[in-house]
N, C-alpha and C positions, 0 to 999 in steps of 0.2 A: 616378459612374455615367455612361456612354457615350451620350448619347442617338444616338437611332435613330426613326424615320421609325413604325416600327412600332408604336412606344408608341402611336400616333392610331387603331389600330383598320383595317378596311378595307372594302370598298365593291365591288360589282360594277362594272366598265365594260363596256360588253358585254359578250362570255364571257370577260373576263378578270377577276380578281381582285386588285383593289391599295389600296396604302396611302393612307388620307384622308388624307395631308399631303403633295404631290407638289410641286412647282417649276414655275415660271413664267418662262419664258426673254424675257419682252418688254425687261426692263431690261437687257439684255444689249446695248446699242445706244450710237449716240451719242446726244443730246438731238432730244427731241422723236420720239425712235424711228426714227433714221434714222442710216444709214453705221454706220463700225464705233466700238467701243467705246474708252476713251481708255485703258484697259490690257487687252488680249487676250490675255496670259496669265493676268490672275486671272481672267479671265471663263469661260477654259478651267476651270481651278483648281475654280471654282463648282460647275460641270456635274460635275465626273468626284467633288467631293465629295457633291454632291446623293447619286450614285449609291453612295458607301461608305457615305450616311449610311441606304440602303433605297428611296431614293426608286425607283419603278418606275413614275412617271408624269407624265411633263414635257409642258407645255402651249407653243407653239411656234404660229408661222405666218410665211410667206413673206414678210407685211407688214413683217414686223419689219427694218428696215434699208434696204432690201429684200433681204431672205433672206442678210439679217446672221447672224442668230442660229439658221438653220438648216442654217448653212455650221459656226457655231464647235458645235453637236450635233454634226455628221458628224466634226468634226476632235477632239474630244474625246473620243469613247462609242463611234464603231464601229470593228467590228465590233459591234453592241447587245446588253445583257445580250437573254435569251432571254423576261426576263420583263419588258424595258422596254415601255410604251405612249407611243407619239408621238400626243399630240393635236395637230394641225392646224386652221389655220380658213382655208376662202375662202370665196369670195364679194366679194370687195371688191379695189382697188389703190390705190397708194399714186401720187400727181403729183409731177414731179420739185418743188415746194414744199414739199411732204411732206403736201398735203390726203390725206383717205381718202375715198375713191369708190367708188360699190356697181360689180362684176361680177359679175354674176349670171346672162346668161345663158348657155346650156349650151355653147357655144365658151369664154366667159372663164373657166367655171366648170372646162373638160375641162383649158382652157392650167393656170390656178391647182392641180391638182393635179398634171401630169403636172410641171410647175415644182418642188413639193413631193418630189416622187418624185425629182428629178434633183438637190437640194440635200443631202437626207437622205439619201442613198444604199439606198433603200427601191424594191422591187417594189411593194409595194403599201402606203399609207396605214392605220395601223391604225386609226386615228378620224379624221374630217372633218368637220368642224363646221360648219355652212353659218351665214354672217356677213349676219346680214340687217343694213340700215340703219338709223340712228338714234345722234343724237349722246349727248345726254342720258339719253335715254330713247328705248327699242323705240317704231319708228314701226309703226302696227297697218296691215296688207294682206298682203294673201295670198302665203303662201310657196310655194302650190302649184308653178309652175312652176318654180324654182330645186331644190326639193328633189325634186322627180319627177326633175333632170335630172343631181342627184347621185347622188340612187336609182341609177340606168341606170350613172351609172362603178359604183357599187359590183359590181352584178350581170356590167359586163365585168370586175370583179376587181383594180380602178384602187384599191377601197378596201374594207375588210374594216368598219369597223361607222359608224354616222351620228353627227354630234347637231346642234344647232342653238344657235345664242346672236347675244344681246343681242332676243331675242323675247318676247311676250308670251305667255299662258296660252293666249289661241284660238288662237294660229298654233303651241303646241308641241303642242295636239289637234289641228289639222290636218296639223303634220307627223308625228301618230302613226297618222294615218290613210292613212297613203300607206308609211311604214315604222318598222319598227322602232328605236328611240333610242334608243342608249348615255349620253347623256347631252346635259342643257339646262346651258347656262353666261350666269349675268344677273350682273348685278350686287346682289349683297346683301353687305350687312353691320351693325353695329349702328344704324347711324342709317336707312339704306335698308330699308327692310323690305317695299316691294312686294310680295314674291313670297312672302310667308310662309304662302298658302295654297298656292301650287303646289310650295312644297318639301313641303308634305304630304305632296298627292297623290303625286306622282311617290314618295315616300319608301314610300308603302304599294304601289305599281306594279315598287319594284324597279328604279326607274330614276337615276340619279348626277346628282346639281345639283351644278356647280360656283361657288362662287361668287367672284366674278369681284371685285376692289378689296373683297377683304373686310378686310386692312389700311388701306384707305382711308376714313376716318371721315366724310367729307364725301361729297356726293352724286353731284358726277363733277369731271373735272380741272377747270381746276388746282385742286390743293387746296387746301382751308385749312385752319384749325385746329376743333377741337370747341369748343363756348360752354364758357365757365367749367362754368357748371353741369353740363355735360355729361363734361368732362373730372375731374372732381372725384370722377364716380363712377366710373366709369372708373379711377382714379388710386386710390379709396379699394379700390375690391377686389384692384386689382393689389399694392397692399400687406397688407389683409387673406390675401392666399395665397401672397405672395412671390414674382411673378414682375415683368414689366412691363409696362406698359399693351400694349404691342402683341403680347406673348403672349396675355394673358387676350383681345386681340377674339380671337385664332386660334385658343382653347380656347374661345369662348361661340360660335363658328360650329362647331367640331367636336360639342359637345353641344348642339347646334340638332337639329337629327334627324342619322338614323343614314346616309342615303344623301349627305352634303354631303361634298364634296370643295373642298379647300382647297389653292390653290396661289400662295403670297406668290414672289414675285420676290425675290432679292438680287444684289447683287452684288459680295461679300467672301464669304468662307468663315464671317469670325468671325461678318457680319449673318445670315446662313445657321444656323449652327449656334443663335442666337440664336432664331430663328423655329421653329426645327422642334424645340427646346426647350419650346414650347408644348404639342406631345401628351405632357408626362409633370405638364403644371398641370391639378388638378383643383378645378372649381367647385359649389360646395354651391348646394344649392337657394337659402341666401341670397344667394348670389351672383348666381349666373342670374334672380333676382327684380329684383335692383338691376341689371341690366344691361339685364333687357327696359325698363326705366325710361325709359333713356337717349334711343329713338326718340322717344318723345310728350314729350322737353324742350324741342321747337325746336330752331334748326338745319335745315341747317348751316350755317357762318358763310357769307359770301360770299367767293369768290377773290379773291387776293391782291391789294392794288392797285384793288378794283371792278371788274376789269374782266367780260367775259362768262364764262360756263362751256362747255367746250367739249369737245370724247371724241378730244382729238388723240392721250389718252394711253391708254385706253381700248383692248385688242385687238379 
C-alpha cells in the first residue's frame, strides 16, 4: 500500500483545510541550524517528495540557516501547489554564533516578514507565527505589543492568517483577544505534557496545535535518550501494533485530540516516508493507556555528556 499523508486525517488552519501530518523543514540546515545542508539535493529530493506524499503544510522560518531552508522551498515547490500552506515564524534573529535572539518589535517584526516574503517567493505569508522567547520553556509576559504589530502587517495584507508559539496558555488568550489564530505551536509530546489542557481547549475552539519536537522524547535539545522504563513501553507497544517506536509517538500525538498537527523533520526520503507511515498505525485503547503511562515515569534523562539543556535546536 502507497502511504500518503492523508491516512492522518485533517485539521482546519485557518480557512484552509489540511493534512495532520505535514513536514518540518528546520533540519534542512547544517548543524546547529545554520548555513546550508551537507547534501542539497536530497534536501530538495525531501521537499518535492513530502509534496507527492499529500503533504500541504510545511512548517519553515527565515531562522533556519538564515533563510537556508526557505531558499531550498522556493527552489524545490514553486510555482506552489494551490493548496500548499507555508507556516512561517518570526519574531526572533539568529547572531552570526548562531545564538537566537527575540525581534519583536514592529520594524524587526515588518523586516522578518517582508525577508520571508522575498525568500519564498510569496506576496503574502499564509500563516505567521509570532516566536515569542524562551529557551526551555515559554517565558510568561505579555504579547500584547508584538502581536498587535503583526496584526496591523496582516490587515496591510503582508499576511493572510496568525498564530503564535513557543507561549503559554494566558498569552494564547491574550493573543486571542487581539486576533483571530490559525494556530498555537508548543512543544508537546509523550513525555512533555504541559499543554494537555490547552490542546483541549483550543481542540473544542476549532483552533490547530501544532506540536512542536513531538518526535522528540526528551524535554528540549540536546537530546537524550528515554529511561529504560520509559523506553520499554514505548518499545512494547510499537511491537504489540508493528510499527516503530518513533511511529507510534507520531500516532499517540495524532489520536491525542482531533485539532494536533504533527510536523516531524527528515532529511532522506526513506526517513520521510518512514514518519508519515505513522498515519496508517492505529492504537487501541490499550495502547494509548500504556503510552499516557510513560509521562508520570520520570524523565527525561539529562543531555548528553551532562551538560545544560538549551532551545538551539528548538524553531
Amino acid at each position: 500500500m502507497t502511504t500518503t499523508v492523508a491516512d492522518s486525517g485533517q485539521v482546519i488552519l485557518g480557512d484552509r483545510v489540511v493534512h495532520r501530518l505535514g513536514y518540518s523543514g528546520m533540519k534542512l540546515t547544517g548543524p546547529r541550524v545554520l548555513g546550508p545542508p551537507a547534501d542539497r539535493e536530497a534536501a530538495l529530493a525531501v521537499l518535492r517528495r513530502a509534496v507527492e506524499l499529500g503533504v500541504d503544510h510545511i512548517d519553515t522560518s527565515g531562522l533556519y540557516g538564515p533563510h537556508v531552508v526557505n531558499d531550498l522551498i522556493r527552489e524545490a515547490l514553486h510555482p506552489y501547489p494551490e493548496d500548499l500552506v507555508i507556516v512561517t515564524r518570526v519574531g526572533a534573529r539568529r547572531t552570526p554564533e548562531g545564538a537566537w535572539q527575540e525581534a519583536l518589535t514592529p520594524a524587526e517584526l515588518r523586516r522578518s516578514v517582508e525577508e520571508d516574503l522575498e525568500h519564498l517567493g510569496l506576496d503574502a505569508l499564509h500563516v505567521a507565527t509570532l516566536r515569542m522567547p524562551g529557551l526551555s520553556e515559554p517565558a510568561e509576559r505579555s504579547l500584547a505589543e508584538p502581536f498587535e504589530a503583526l496584526a496591523r502587517l496582516q490587515q496591510q495584507g503582508l499576511v493572510h492568517r496568525l498564530g503564535v508559539t513557543h507561549t503559554t496558555s494566558r498569552q494564547v488568550a491574550e493573543a486571542r483577544a487581539i486576533a483571530p489564530l490559525a494556530c498555537v505551536q508548543n512543544h508537546y509530546n509523550l513525555i512533555h505534557r504541559t499543554d494537555d489542557r490547552l490542546v483541549e481547549d483550543l481542540a473544542r475552539d476549532g483552533i490547530a496545535y501544532t506540536a512542536l519536537e513531538g518526535v522528540s522524547y526528551t524535554s528540549f535539545f540536546p537530546v537524550g535518550e528515554m529511561t529504560p522504563p520509559q523506553s520499554a513501553v514505548l518499545e512494547t507497544v510499537a511491537g504489540r501494533v508493528g510499527a516503530s517506536p518513533v511511529q507510534v509517538a507520531v500516532a499517540w500525538l495524532l489520536a491525542r485530540a482531533p485539532n494536533v498537527l504533527v510536523i516531524p523533520g527528515a532529511t532522506s526520503v526513506a526517513q520521510l516516508e518512514e514518519l508519515f507511515a505513522a498515519g496508517e498505525v492505529e492504537l487501541g485503547p490499550a495502547d494509548i493507556e500504556d503510552l499516557d503511562r510513560i509521562a508520570g515515569m520520570g524523565g527525561p534523562a539529562p543531555p548528553p555528556g551532562g551538560g545544560p539543556a538549551w532551545g538551539g535546536r528548538r524553531g
